[in-house]
N, C-alpha and C positions, 0 to 999 in steps of 0.2 A: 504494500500500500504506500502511494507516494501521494504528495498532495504540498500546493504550495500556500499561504497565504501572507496578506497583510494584515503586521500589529500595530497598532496605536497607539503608543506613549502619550507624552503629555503634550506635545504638541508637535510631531512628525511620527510617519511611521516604517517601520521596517518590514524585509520578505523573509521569510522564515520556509522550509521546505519543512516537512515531516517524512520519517522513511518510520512505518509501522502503524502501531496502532497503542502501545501500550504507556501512557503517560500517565495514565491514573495514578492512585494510592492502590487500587487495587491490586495492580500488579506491583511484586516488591523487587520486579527487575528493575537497575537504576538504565536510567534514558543516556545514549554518548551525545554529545554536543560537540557539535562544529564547528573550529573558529578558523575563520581565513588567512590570507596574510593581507601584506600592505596593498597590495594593488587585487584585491582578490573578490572574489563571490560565491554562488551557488555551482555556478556551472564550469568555475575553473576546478574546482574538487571534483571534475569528472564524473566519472562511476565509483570513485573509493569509497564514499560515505556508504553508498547500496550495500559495496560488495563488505564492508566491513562488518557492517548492521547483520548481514544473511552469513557471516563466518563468527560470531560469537553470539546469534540471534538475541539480539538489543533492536529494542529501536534508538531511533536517533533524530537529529534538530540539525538543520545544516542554515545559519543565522546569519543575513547579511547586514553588516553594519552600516550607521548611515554615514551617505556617500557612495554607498557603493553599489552593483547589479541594479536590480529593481527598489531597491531600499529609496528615501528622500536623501534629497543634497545633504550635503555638511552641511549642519545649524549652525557652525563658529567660526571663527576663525582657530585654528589647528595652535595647541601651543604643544613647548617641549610634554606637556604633560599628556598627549593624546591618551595615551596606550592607558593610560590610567582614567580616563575620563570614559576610553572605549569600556571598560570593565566594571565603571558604575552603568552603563546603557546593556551593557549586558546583564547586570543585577535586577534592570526593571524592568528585561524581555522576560528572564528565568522565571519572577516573580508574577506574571502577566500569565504565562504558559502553562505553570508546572505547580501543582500542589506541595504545600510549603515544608512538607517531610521531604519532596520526593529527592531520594540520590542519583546523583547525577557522574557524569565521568568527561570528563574536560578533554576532549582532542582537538588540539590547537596548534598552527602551519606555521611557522615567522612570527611575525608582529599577532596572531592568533594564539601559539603558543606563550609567549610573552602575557600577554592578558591572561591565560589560565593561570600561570605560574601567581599572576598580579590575585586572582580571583581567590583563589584557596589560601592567599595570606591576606585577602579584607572580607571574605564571606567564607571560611571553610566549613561552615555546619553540614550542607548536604553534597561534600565532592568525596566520591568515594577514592578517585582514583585520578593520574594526569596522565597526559599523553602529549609529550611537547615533540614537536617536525620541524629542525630548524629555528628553533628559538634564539632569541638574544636575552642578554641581564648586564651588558655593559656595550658602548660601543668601542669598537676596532678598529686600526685604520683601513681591515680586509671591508668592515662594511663602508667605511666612507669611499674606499676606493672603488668599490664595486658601483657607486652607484650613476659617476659621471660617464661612463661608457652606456648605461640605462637612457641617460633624458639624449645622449645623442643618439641613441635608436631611434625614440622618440620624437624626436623633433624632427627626423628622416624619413618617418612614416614605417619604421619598421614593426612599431607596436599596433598599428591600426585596428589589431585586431581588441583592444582594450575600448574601443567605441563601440563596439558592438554589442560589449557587455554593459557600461557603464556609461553608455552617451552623449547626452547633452552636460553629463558631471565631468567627463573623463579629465580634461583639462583641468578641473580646479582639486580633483584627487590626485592625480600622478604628480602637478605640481606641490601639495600639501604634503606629499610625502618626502617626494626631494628636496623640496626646501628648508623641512625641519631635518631630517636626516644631514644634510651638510651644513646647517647653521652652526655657529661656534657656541652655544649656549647649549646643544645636545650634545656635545661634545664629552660632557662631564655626565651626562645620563646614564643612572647606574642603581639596578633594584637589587642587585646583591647582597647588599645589607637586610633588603624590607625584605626577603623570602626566608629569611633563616630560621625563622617562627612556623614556616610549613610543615608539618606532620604528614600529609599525604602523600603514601606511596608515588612515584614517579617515574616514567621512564622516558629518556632522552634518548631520543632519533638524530640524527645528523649524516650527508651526505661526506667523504673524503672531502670531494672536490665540492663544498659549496662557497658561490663565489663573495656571498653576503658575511663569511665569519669562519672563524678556524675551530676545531676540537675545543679551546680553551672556554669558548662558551659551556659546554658539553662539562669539563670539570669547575667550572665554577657554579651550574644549578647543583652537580652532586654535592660541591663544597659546603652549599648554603640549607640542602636537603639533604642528608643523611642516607636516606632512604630512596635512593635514586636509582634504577638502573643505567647502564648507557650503553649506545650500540651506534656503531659506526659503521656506514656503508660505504665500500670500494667503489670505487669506477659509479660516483653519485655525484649530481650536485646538490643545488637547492629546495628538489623535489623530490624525496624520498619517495614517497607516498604512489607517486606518478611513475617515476626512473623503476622502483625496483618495488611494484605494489604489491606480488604476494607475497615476496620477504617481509616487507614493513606490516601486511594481512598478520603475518606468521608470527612475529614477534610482537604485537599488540596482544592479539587473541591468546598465547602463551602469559600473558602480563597478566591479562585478567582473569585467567585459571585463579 
């Protein structure tokens, strides 16, 4: 069962996908949640979220933030604190959605797994579990540098295909991103510290070759979580999930045995 719709916050709203049916209290399976990354949506998660859902039979929520897919513009203007801002808009989707026991399991891409990581250290009551693909908790010069060879694809037409996802937004998202990412005032942006209070089990994903951050990311959630697992893909970049999906299938679904 798939089905897409629009929620309503307090004043814009978001598209939320469902895969299943089971979100009640009724059922005491916890729901996976889908968090994207920085330039991402519904439909850049492919088939993974399906095929993840029908290999540990969960259902799941694949939740676009605003800005982005079918979701409303950005309401702000973007500061160094998004990622933290994204993660109270996801507390008033969860809260909107999901009956206030119900346990949940955070699987989050990039700037998606950042916000879980963000989530379970300001709301941990109902995260049973995380699931971070490419996350960051400090910046690098591998992601500053990563990102100026990005806006000149961009501004070449090489991304075009990011209009077709996101619009009439596309422009003031791709820019929102790149511009805080290389401003000198994120430069110092670092949740290292605020995750070290996390208790919930973890396991960290990451590509060899991703071009957005090195392994070091990778031992510093372990350093801050205890309780981490981590796993490194060869011959990977930035997309686990995509690059090598029924390894990344195999080792989730083994996590949540």
């Amino acid at each position: 069962f798939v089905m897409e719709k629009r929620i309503q916050l307090n004043n814009y709203a978001l598209n939320v996908q469902f895969l299943g049916t089971e979100f009640s209290n009724e059922s005491a399976k916890p729901v996976l949640i889908f968090l994207h990354e920085a330039l991402g949506s519904i439909v850049q998660w492919k088939l993974f979220p399906f095929h993840l859902c029908q290999a540990t039979q969960l259902s799941g929520m694949v939740i676009e933030r605003s800005g982005h897919g079918k979701s409303d513009p950005l309401q702000q203007l973007r500061t160094v604190n998004y990622l933290h801002e994204y993660t109270y808009e996801l507390h008033d989707v969860l809260r909107e959605l999901l009956p206030l026991k119900k346990k949940i399991i955070l699987v989050g891409h990039s700037d998606g797994g950042t916000i879980a990581l963000l989530y379970a250290h300001l709301f941990p009551e109902n995260v049973q579990k995380i699931i971070t693909i490419a996350a960051h908790t400090f910046v690098e010069p591998e992601t500053v540098n990563g990102i100026p060879p990005t806006v000149a694809a961009y501004e070449n037409g090489k991304l075009d295909g990011l209009k077709r996802i996101h619009g009439t937004k596309t422009d003031a998202l791709f820019y929102a991103w790149a511009n805080t990412w290389l401003s000198e005032d994120f430069y110092s942006w670092d949740i290292r510290q605020e995750i070290t209070g996390v208790n919930t089990p973890v396991l960290a994903i990451q590509g060899q070759n991703d071009q957005y951050g090195t392994v070091k990311q990778l031992a510093s959630i372990q350093n801050a979580i205890p309780n981490t697992q981590l796993a490194v893909l060869g011959d990977c970049a930035h997309h686990p999930h995509l690059e090598k999906q029924s390894e990344v299938i195999e080792l989730i679904a083994g996590f949540l045995k």
